[in-house]
N, C-alpha and C positions, 0 to 999 in steps of 0.2 A: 044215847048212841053207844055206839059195842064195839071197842079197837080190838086187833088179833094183838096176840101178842111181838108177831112182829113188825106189827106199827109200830108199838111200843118200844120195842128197842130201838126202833128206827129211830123213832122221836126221839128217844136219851141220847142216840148220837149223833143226830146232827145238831141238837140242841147244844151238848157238850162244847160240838166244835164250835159254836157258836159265841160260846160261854168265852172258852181259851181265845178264840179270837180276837174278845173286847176286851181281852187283857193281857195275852200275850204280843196283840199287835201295836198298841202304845206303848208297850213297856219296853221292846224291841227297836221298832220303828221311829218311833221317839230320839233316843239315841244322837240322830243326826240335828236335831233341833239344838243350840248355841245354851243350852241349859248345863248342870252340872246331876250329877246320877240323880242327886237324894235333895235335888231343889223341889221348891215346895209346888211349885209349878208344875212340873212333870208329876207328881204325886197328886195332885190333883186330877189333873188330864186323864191318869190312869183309872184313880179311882171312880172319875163320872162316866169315862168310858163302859166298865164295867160294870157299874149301875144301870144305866142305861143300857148295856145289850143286854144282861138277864133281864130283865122287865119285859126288851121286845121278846128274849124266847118263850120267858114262861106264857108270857100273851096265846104266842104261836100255837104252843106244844101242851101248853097244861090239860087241856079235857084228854088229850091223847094218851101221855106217860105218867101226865102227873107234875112234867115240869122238875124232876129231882137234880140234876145235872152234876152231882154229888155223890159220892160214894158215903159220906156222911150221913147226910140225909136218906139217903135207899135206906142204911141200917138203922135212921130211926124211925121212920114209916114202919118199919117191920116192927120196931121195938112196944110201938105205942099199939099195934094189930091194927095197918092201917094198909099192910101192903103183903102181899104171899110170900113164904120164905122162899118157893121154886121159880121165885122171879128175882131174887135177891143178885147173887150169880150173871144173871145175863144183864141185869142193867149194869152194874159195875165194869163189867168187860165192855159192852157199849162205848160208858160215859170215857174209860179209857183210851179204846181205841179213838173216838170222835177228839178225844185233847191231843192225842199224837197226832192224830190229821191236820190239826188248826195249829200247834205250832211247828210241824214241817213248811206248813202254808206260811208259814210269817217268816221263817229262814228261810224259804224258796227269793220268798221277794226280798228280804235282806242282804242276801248273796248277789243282789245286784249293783252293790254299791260295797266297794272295799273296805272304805270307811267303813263302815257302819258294820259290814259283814265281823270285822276287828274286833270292834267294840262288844257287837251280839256274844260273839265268842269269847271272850275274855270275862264275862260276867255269867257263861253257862246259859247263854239263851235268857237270863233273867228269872233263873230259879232263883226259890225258897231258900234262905240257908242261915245257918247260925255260926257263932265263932270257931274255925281252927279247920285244918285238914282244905284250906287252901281257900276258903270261901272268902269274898270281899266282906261279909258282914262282919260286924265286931260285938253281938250280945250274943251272950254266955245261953249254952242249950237251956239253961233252967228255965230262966227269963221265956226265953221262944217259945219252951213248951207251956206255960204256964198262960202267955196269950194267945197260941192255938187253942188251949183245950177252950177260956175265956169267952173268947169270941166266937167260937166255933160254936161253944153253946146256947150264948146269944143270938145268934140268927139262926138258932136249926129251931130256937124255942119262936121264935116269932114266923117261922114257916110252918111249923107243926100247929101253935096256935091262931094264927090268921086266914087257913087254909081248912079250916073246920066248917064243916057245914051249917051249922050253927050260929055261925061268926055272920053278925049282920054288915059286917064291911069288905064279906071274903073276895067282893068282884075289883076290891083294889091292895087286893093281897100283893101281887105284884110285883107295886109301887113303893109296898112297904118293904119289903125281901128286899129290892135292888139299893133303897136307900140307905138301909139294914147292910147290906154286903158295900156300898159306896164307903160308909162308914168306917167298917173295919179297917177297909184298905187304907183310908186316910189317917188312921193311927198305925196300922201293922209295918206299911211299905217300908217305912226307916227302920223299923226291928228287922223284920227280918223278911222283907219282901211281900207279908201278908199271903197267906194261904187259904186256909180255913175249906180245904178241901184238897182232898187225897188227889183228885184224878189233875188239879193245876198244878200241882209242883210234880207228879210224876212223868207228866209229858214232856215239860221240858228237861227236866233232870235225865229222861233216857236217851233225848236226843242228845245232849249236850254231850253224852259221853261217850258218843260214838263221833260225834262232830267237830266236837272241839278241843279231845284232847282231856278235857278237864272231869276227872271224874267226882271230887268234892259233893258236887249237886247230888247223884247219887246214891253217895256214903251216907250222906244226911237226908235220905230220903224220910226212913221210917218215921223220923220225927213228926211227920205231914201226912203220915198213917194215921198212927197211934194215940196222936192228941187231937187232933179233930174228932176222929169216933168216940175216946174219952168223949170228949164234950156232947159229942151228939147224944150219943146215950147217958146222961147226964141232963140232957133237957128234953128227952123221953121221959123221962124217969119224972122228971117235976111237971111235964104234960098228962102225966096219967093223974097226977093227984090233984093238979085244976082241972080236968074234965067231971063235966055234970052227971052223975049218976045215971041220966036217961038218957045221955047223948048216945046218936048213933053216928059214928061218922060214913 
């Protein structure tokens, strides 16, 4: 079957928002639940949340886009020659735009409750962040960048390689990705929010600094750039040297 390509974008963004939603919306909404920020309980919640909605997107949207919902990911599909470079571009602006939609969507309903609206806003919407320039985390950029690039490589290698046509388990790729990304969160969230993707801490990082005053989120954007792509091309890079000489993807 033959998507246009603007199925395609379509699918990265609503999928995106989809994405931001199982995880901006625990992470937010939560809040009001008698827990403390960084209780292992709420990190949990988040993390299974957001396992579980990538699972049902890529379900959804995979034959369609591809299922990327990542700006990471987009640039290592391209890295491995797995994706067009004149498609690179519009799916990243997509997966953007759809995280700014999903977490508008989650301070839309936040804002209905003052509590909670306080709290949302005082932590930045629940951006990414590392130590200093206002942020509540307390590990040091080194640290943070060193478990983006980490992690970020780890699951872009277990998307890039379970997703291979080749791969006789690729119809529960999925299941693996989400538990893969469940994972990360359940180690990241106390460092440093866990991200492991450009387009989840940008969305709320932009809102937050038009909304709340606080721009820290931000300042500390690029780090949720630059280290997740590290790492994704970085597990491009060890994709292309385990792929089979006669594979085609």
């Amino acid at each position: 079957m033959t998507w246009s390509s603007g199925q395609k974008y379509l699918a990265e963004f609503v999928g995106t928002f989809g994405l931001l939603l199982a995880v901006a919306g625990p992470a937010v909404l939560s809040l009001n639940l008698p827990l403390d920020a960084g209780s292992d309980a709420r990190v949990l919640l988040i993390s299974l949340a957001l396992g579980a909605g990538v699972i049902g997107m890529i379900y959804a949207f995979g034959d369609i886009s591809g299922a990327h919902f990542n700006p990471a990911v987009t640039l290592a599909m391209w890295a491995v020659g797995r994706f067009r470079a004149r498609d690179v571009v519009p799916y990243i602006v997509a997966q953007l735009l759809g995280g700014v939609l999903a977490v508008g969507a989650v301070a839309g309903i936040a804002y209905g409750s003052s509590s909670l609206w306080a709290s949302a806003r005082s932590i930045a919407l629940s951006s990414q962040g590392y130590a200093g320039n206002g942020s509540p985390y307390t590990v040091g950029v080194g640290s943070v960048f060193l478990f983006e690039v980490v992690f970020t490589f780890f699951l872009v290698i277990v998307i890039l390689i379970a997703t291979r046509s080749e791969n006789f388990s690729k119809n529960l790729a999925p299941v693996g990705i989400g538990l893969t990304l469940a994972m990360a969160n359940m180690i990241g969230i106390p460092i440093d929010g866990a991200s492991v993707n450009p387009a989840r801490s940008f969305a709320p990082a932009i809102l937050s600094a038009g909304w709340s005053g606080s721009t820290w989120a931000i300042q500390q954007d690029w780090l949720f750039w630059v280290a997740p792509i590290v790492g994704a091309l970085l597990a491009a890079g060890l994709a292309r040297v385990m792929r089979p000489a006669h594979a085609i993807d």
